[in-house]
PDBQT receptor file of N, H, CA, C and O in Angstrom, charges set to zero:
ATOM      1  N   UNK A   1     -21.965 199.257   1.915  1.00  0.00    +0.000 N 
ATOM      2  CA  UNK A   1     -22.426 199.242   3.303  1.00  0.00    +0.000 C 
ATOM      3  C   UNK A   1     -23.938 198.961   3.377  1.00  0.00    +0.000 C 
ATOM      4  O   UNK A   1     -24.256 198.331   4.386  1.00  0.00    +0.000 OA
ATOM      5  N   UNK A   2     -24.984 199.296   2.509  1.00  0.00    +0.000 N 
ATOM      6  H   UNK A   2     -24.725 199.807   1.690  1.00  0.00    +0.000 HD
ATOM      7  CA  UNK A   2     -26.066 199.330   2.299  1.00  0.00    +0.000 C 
ATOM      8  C   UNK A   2     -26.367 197.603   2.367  1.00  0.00    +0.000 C 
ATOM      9  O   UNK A   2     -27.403 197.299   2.958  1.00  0.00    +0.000 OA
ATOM     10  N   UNK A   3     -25.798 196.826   1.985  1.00  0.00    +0.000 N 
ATOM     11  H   UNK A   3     -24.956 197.073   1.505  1.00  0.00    +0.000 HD
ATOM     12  CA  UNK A   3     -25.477 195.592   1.506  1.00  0.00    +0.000 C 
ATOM     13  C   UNK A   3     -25.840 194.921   2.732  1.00  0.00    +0.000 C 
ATOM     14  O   UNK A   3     -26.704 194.047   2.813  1.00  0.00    +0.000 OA
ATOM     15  N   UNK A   4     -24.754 195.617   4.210  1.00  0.00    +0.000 N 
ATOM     16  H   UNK A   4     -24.053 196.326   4.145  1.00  0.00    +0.000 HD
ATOM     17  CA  UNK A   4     -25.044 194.751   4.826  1.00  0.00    +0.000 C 
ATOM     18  C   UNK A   4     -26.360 195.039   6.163  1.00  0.00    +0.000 C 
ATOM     19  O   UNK A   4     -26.606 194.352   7.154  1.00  0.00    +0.000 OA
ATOM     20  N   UNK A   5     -26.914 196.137   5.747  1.00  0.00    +0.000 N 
ATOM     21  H   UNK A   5     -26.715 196.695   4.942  1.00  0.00    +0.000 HD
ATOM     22  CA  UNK A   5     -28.013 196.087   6.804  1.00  0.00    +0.000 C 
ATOM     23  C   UNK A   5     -28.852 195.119   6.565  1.00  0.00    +0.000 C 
ATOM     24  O   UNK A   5     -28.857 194.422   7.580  1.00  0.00    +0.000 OA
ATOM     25  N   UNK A   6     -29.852 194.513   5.472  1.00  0.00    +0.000 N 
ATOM     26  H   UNK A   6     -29.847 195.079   4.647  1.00  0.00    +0.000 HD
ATOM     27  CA  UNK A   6     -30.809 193.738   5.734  1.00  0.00    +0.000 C 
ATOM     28  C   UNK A   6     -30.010 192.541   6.356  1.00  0.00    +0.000 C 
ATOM     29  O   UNK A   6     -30.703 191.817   7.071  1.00  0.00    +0.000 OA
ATOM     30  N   UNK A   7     -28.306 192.080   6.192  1.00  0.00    +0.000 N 
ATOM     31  H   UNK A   7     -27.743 192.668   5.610  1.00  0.00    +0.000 HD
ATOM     32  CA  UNK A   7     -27.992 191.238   7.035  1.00  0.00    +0.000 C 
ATOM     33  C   UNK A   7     -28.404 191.178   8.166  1.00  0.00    +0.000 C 
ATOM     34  O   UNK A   7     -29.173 190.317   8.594  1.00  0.00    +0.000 OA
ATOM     35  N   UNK A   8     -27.653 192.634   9.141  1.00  0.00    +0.000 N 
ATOM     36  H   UNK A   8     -27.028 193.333   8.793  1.00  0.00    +0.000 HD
ATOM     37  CA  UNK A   8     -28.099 192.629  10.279  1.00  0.00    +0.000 C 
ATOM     38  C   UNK A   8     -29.851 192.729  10.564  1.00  0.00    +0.000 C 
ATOM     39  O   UNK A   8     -30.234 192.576  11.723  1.00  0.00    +0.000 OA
ATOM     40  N   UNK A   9     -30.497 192.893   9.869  1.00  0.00    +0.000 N 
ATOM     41  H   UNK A   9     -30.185 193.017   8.927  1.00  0.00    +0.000 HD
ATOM     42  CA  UNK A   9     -31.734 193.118  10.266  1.00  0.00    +0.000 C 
ATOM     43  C   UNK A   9     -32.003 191.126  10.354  1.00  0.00    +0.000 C 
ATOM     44  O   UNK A   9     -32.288 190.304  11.225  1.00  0.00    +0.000 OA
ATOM     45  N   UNK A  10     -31.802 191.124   9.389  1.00  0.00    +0.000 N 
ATOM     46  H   UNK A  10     -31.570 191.791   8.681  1.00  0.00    +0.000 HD
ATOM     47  CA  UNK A  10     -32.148 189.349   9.388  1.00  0.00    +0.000 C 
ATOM     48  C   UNK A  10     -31.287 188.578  10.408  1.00  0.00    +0.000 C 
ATOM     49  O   UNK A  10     -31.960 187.657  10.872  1.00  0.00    +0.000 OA
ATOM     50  N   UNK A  11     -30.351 188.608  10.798  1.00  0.00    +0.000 N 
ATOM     51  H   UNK A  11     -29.805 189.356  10.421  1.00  0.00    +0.000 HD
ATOM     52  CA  UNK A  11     -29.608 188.255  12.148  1.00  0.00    +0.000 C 
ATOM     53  C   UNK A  11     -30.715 188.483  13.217  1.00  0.00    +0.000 C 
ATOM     54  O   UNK A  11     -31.391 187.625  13.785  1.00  0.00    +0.000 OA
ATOM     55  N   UNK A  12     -30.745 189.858  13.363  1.00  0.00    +0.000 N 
ATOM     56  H   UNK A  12     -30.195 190.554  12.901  1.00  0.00    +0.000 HD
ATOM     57  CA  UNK A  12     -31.268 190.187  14.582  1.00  0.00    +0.000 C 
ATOM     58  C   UNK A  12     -32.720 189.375  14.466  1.00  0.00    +0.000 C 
ATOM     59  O   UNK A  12     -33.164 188.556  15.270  1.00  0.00    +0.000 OA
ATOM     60  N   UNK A  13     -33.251 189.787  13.380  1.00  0.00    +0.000 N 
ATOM     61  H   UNK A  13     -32.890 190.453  12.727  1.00  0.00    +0.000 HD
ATOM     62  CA  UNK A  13     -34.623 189.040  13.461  1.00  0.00    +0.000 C 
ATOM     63  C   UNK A  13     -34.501 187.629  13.720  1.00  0.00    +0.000 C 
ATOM     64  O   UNK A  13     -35.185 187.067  14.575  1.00  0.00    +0.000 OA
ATOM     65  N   UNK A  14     -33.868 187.193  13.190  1.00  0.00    +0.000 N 
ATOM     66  H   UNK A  14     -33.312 187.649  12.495  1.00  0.00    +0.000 HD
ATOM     67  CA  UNK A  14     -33.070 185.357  13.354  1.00  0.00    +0.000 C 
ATOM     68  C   UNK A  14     -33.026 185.238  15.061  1.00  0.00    +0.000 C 
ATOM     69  O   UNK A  14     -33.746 184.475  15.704  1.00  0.00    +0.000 OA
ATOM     70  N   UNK A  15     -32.237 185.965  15.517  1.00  0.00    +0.000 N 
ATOM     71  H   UNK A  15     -31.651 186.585  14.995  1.00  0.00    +0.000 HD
ATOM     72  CA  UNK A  15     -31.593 185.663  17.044  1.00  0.00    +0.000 C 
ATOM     73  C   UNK A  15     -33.208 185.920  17.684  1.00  0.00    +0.000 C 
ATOM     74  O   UNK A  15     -33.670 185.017  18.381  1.00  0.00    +0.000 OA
ATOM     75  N   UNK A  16     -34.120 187.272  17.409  1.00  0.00    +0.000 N 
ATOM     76  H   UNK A  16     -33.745 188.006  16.843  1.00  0.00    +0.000 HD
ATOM     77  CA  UNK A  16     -35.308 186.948  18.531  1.00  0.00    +0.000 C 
ATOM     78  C   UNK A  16     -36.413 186.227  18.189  1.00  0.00    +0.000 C 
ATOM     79  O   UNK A  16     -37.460 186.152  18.831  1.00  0.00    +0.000 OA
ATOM     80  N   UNK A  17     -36.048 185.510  16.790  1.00  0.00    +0.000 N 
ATOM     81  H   UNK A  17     -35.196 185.570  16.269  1.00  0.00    +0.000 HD
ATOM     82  CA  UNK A  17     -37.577 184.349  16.365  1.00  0.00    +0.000 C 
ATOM     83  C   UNK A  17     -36.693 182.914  17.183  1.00  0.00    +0.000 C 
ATOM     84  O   UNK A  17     -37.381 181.941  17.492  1.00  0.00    +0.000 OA
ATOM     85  N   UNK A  18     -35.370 182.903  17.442  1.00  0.00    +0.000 N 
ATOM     86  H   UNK A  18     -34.812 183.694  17.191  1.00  0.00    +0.000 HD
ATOM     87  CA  UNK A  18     -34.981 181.781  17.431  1.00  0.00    +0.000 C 
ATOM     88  C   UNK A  18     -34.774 180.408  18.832  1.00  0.00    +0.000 C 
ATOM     89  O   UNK A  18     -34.304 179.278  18.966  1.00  0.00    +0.000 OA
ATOM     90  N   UNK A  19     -35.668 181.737  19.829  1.00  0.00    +0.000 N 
ATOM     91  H   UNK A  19     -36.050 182.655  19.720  1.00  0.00    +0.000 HD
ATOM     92  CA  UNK A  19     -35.564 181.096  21.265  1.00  0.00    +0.000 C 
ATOM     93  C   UNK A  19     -36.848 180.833  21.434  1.00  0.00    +0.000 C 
ATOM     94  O   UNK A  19     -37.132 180.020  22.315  1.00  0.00    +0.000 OA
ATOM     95  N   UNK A  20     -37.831 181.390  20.715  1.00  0.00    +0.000 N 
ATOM     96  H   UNK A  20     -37.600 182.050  20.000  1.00  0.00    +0.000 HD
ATOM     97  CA  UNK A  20     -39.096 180.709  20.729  1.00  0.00    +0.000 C 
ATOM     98  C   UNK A  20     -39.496 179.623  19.478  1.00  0.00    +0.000 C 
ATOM     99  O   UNK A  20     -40.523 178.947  19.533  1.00  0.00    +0.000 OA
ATOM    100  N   UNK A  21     -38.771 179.573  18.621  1.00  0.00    +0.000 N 
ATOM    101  H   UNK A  21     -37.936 180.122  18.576  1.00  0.00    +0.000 HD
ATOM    102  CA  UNK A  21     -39.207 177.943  17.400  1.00  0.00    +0.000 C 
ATOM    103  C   UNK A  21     -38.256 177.120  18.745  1.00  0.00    +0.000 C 
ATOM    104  O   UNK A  21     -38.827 176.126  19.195  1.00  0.00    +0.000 OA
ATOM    105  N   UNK A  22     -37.349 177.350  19.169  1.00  0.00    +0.000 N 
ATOM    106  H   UNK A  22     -36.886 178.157  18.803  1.00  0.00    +0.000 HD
ATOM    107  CA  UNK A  22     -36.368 176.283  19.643  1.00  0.00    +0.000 C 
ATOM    108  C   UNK A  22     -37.575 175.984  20.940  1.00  0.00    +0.000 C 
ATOM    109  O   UNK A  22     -37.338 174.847  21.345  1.00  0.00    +0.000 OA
ATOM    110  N   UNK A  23     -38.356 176.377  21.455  1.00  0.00    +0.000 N 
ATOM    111  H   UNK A  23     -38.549 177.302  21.126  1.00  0.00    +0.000 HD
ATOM    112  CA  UNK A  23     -39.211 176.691  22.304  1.00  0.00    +0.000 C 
ATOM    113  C   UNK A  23     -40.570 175.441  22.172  1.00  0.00    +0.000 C 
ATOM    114  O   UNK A  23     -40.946 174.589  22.977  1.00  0.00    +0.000 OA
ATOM    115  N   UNK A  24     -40.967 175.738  21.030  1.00  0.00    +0.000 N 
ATOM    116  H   UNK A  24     -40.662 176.430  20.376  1.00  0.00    +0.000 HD
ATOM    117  CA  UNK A  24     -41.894 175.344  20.269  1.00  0.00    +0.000 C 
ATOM    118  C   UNK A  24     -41.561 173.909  19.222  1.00  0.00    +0.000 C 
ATOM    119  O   UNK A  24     -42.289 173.076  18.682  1.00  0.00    +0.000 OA
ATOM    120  N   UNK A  25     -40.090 174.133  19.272  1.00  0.00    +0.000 N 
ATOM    121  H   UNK A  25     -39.498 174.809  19.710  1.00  0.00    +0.000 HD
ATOM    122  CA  UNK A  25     -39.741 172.823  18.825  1.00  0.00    +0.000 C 
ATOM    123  C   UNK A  25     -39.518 171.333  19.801  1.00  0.00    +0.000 C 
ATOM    124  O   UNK A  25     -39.862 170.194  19.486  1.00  0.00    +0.000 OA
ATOM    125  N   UNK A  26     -38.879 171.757  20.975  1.00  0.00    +0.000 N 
ATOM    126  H   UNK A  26     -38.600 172.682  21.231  1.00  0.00    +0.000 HD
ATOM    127  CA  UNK A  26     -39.063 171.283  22.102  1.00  0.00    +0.000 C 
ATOM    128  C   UNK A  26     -40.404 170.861  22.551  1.00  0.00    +0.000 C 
ATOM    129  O   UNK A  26     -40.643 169.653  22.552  1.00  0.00    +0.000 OA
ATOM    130  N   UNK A  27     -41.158 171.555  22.867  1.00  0.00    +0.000 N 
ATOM    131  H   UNK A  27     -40.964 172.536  22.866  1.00  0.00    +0.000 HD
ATOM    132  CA  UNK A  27     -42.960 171.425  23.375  1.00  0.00    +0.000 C 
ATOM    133  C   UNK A  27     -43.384 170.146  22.614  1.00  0.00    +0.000 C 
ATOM    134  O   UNK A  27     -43.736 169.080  23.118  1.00  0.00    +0.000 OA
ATOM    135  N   UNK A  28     -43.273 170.483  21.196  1.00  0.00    +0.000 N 
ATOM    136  H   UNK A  28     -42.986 171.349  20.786  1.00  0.00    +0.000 HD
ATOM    137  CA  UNK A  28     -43.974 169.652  20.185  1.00  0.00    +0.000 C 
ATOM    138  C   UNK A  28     -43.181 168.057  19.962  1.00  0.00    +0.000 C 
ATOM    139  O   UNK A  28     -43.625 166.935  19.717  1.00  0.00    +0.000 OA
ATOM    140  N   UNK A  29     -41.565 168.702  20.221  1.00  0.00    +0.000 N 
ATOM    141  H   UNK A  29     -41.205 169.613  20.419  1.00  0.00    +0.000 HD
ATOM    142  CA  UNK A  29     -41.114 166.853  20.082  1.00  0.00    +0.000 C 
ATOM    143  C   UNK A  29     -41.482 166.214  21.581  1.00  0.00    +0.000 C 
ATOM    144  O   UNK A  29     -41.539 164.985  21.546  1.00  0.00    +0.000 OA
ATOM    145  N   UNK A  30     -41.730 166.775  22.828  1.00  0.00    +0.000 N 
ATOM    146  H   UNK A  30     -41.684 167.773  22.857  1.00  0.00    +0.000 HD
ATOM    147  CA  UNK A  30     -41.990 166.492  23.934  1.00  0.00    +0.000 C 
ATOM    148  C   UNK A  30     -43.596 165.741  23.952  1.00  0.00    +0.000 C 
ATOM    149  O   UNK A  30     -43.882 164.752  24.625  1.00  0.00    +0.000 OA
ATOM    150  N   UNK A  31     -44.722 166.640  22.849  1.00  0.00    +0.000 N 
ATOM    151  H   UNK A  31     -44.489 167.444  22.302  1.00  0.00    +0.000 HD
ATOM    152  CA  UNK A  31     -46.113 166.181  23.213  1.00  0.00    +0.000 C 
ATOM    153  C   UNK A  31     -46.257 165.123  21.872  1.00  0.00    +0.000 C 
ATOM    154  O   UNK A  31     -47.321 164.564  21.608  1.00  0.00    +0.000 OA
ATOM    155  N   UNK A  32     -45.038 164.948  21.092  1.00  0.00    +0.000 N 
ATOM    156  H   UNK A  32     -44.174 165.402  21.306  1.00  0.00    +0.000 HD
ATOM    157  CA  UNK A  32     -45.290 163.855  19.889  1.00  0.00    +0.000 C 
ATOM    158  C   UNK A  32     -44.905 162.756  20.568  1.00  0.00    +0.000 C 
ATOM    159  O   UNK A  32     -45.714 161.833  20.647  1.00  0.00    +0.000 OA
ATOM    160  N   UNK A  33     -43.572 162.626  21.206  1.00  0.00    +0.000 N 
ATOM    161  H   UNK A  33     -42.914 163.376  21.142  1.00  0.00    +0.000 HD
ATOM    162  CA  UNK A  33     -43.050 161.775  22.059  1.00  0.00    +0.000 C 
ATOM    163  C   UNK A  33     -44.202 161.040  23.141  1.00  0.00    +0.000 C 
ATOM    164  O   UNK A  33     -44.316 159.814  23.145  1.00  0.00    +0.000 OA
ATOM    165  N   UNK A  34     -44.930 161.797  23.933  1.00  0.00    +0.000 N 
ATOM    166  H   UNK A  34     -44.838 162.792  23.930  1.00  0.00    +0.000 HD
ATOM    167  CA  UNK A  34     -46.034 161.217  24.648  1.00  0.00    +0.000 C 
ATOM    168  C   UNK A  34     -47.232 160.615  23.975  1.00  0.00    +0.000 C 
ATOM    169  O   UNK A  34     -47.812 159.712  24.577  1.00  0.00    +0.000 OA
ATOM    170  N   UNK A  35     -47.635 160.965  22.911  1.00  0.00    +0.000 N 
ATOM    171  H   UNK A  35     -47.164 161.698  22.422  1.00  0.00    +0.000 HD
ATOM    172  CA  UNK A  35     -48.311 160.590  21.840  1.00  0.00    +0.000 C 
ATOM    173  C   UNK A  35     -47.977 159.193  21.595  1.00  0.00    +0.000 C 
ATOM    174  O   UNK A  35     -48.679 158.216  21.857  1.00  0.00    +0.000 OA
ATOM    175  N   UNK A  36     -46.762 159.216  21.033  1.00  0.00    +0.000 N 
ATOM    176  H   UNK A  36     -46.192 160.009  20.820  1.00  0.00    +0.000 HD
ATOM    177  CA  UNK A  36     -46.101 157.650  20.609  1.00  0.00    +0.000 C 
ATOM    178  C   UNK A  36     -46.352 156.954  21.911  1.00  0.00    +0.000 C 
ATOM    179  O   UNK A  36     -47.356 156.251  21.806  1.00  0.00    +0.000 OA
ATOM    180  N   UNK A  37     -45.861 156.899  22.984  1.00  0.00    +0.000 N 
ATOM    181  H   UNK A  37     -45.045 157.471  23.069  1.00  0.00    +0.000 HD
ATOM    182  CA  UNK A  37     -46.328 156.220  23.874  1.00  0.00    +0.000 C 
ATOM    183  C   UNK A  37     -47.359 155.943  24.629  1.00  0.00    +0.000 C 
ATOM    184  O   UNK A  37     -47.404 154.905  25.290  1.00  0.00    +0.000 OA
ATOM    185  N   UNK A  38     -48.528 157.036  24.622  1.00  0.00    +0.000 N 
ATOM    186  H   UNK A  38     -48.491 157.879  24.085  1.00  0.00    +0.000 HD
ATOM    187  CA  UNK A  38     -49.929 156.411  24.280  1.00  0.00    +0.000 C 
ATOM    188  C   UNK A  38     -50.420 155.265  23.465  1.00  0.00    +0.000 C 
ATOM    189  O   UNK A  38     -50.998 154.241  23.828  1.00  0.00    +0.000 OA
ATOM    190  N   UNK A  39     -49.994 155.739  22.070  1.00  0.00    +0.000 N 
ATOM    191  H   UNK A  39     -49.524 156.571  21.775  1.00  0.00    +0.000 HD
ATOM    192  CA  UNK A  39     -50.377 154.672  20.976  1.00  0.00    +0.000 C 
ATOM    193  C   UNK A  39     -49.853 153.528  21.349  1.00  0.00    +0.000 C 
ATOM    194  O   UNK A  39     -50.479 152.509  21.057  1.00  0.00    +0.000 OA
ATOM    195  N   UNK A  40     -48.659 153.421  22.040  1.00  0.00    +0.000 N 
ATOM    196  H   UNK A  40     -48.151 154.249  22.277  1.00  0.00    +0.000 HD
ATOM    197  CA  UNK A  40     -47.436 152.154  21.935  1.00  0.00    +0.000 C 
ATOM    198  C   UNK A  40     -48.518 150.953  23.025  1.00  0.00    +0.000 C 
ATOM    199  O   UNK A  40     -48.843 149.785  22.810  1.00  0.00    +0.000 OA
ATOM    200  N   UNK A  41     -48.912 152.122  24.503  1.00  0.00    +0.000 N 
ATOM    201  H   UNK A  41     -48.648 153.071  24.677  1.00  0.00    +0.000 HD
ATOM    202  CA  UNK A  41     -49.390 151.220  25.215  1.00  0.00    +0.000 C 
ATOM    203  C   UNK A  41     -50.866 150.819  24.812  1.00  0.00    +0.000 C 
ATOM    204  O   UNK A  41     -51.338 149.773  25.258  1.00  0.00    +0.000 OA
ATOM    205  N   UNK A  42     -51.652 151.694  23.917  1.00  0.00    +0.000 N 
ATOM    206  H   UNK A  42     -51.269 152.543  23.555  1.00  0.00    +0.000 HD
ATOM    207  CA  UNK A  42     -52.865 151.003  23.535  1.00  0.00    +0.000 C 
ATOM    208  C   UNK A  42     -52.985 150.139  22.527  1.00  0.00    +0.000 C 
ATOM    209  O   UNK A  42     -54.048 149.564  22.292  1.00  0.00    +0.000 OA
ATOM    210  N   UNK A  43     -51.880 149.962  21.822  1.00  0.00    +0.000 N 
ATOM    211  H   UNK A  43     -51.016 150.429  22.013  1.00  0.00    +0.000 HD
ATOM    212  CA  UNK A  43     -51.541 148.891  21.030  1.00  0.00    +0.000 C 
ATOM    213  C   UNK A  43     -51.264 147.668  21.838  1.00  0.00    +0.000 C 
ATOM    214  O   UNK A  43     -52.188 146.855  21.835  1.00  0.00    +0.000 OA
ATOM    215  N   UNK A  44     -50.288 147.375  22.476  1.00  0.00    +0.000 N 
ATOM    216  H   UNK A  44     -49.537 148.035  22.479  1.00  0.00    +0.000 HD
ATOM    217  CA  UNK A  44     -50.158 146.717  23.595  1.00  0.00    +0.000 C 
ATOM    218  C   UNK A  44     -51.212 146.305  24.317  1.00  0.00    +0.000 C 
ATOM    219  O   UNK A  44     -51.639 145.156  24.203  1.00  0.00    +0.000 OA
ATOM    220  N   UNK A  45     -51.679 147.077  25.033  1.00  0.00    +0.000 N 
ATOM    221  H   UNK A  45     -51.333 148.011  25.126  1.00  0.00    +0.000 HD
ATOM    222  CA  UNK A  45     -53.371 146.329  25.609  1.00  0.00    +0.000 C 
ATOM    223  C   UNK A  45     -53.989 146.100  24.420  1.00  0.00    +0.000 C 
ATOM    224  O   UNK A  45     -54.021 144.872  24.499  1.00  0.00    +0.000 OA
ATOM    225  N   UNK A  46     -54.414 146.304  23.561  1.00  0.00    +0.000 N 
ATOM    226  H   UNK A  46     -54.388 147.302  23.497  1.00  0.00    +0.000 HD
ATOM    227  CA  UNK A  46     -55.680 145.836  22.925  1.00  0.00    +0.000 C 
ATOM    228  C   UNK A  46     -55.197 144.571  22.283  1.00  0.00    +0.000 C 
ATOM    229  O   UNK A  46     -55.975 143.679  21.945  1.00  0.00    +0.000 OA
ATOM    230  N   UNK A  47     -53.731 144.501  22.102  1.00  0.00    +0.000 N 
ATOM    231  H   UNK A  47     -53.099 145.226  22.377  1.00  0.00    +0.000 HD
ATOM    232  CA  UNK A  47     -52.960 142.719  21.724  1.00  0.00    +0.000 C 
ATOM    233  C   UNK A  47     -53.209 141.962  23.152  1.00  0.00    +0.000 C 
ATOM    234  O   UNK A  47     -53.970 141.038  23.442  1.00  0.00    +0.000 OA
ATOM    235  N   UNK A  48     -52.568 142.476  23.686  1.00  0.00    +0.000 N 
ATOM    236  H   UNK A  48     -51.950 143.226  23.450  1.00  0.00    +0.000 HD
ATOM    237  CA  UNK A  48     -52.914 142.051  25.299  1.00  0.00    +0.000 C 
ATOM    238  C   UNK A  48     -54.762 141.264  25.471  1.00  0.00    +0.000 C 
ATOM    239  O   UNK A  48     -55.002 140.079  25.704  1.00  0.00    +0.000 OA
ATOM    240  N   UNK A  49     -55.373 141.930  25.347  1.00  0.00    +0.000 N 
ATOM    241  H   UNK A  49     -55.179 142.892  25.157  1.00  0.00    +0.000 HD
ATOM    242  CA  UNK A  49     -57.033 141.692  25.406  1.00  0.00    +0.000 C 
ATOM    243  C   UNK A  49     -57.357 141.737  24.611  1.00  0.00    +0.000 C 
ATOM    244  O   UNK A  49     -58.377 142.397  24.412  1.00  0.00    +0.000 OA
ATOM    245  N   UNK A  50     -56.783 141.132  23.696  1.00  0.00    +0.000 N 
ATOM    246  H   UNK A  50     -55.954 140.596  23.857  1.00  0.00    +0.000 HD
ATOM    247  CA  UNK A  50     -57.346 140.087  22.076  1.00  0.00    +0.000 C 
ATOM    248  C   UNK A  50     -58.050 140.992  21.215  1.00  0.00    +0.000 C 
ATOM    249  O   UNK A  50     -58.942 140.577  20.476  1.00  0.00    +0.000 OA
ATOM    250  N   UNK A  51     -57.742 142.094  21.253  1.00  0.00    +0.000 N 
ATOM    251  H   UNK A  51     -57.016 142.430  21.854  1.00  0.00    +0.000 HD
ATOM    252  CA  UNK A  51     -58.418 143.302  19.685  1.00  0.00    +0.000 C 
ATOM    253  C   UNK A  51     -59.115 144.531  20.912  1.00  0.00    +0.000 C 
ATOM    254  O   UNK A  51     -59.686 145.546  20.513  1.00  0.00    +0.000 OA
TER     255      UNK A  51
Protein backbone atom coordinates (compact mmCIF):
# COMPACT_ATOMS: atom_id res chain seq x y z
CA UNK A 1 0.00 0.00 0.00
CA UNK A 2 2.93 2.25 0.81
CA UNK A 3 3.77 1.74 -2.93
CA UNK A 4 1.01 3.51 -4.00
CA UNK A 5 0.98 6.89 -2.24
CA UNK A 6 3.83 8.72 -3.98
CA UNK A 7 1.52 7.58 -7.02
CA UNK A 8 -1.20 9.46 -5.79
CA UNK A 9 0.87 12.26 -4.64
CA UNK A 10 2.38 12.50 -8.22
CA UNK A 11 -1.14 12.29 -9.90
CA UNK A 12 -2.39 14.85 -7.82
CA UNK A 13 0.65 16.95 -8.27
CA UNK A 14 0.38 16.09 -12.17
CA UNK A 15 -3.47 17.12 -12.33
CA UNK A 16 -2.66 20.80 -10.45
CA UNK A 17 0.79 21.58 -12.48
CA UNK A 18 -1.20 20.48 -15.53
CA UNK A 19 -3.80 23.34 -16.29
CA UNK A 20 -1.23 25.84 -15.99
CA UNK A 21 1.89 24.24 -18.52
CA UNK A 22 -1.31 23.56 -20.78
CA UNK A 23 -1.81 27.36 -19.99
CA UNK A 24 1.59 28.40 -20.72
CA UNK A 25 1.85 26.12 -23.51
CA UNK A 26 -0.92 27.75 -25.32
CA UNK A 27 0.34 31.57 -24.52
CA UNK A 28 3.74 30.65 -25.91
CA UNK A 29 2.56 28.66 -29.18
CA UNK A 30 0.07 31.73 -29.57
CA UNK A 31 3.12 34.57 -29.08
CA UNK A 32 5.63 32.18 -31.35
CA UNK A 33 2.90 31.98 -33.91
CA UNK A 34 2.68 35.96 -34.04
CA UNK A 35 6.35 36.13 -34.09
CA UNK A 36 6.47 33.98 -37.32
CA UNK A 37 4.23 36.31 -38.85
CA UNK A 38 6.00 39.37 -38.02
CA UNK A 39 9.15 37.92 -39.48
CA UNK A 40 7.04 36.48 -42.54
CA UNK A 41 5.72 40.12 -43.26
CA UNK A 42 9.13 41.86 -42.75
CA UNK A 43 10.66 39.55 -44.94
CA UNK A 44 8.14 40.27 -47.46
CA UNK A 45 8.49 44.06 -47.34
CA UNK A 46 12.05 44.31 -47.27
CA UNK A 47 11.88 41.81 -50.77
CA UNK A 48 9.12 44.02 -51.61
CA UNK A 49 11.51 47.36 -51.21
CA UNK A 50 14.58 45.78 -52.56
CA UNK A 51 16.62 44.80 -49.08
Amino acid sequence: MTARNPARQQTGFCSAVAPILHRIDRWSYHVLRAAGWVVLACLLVGLATGG
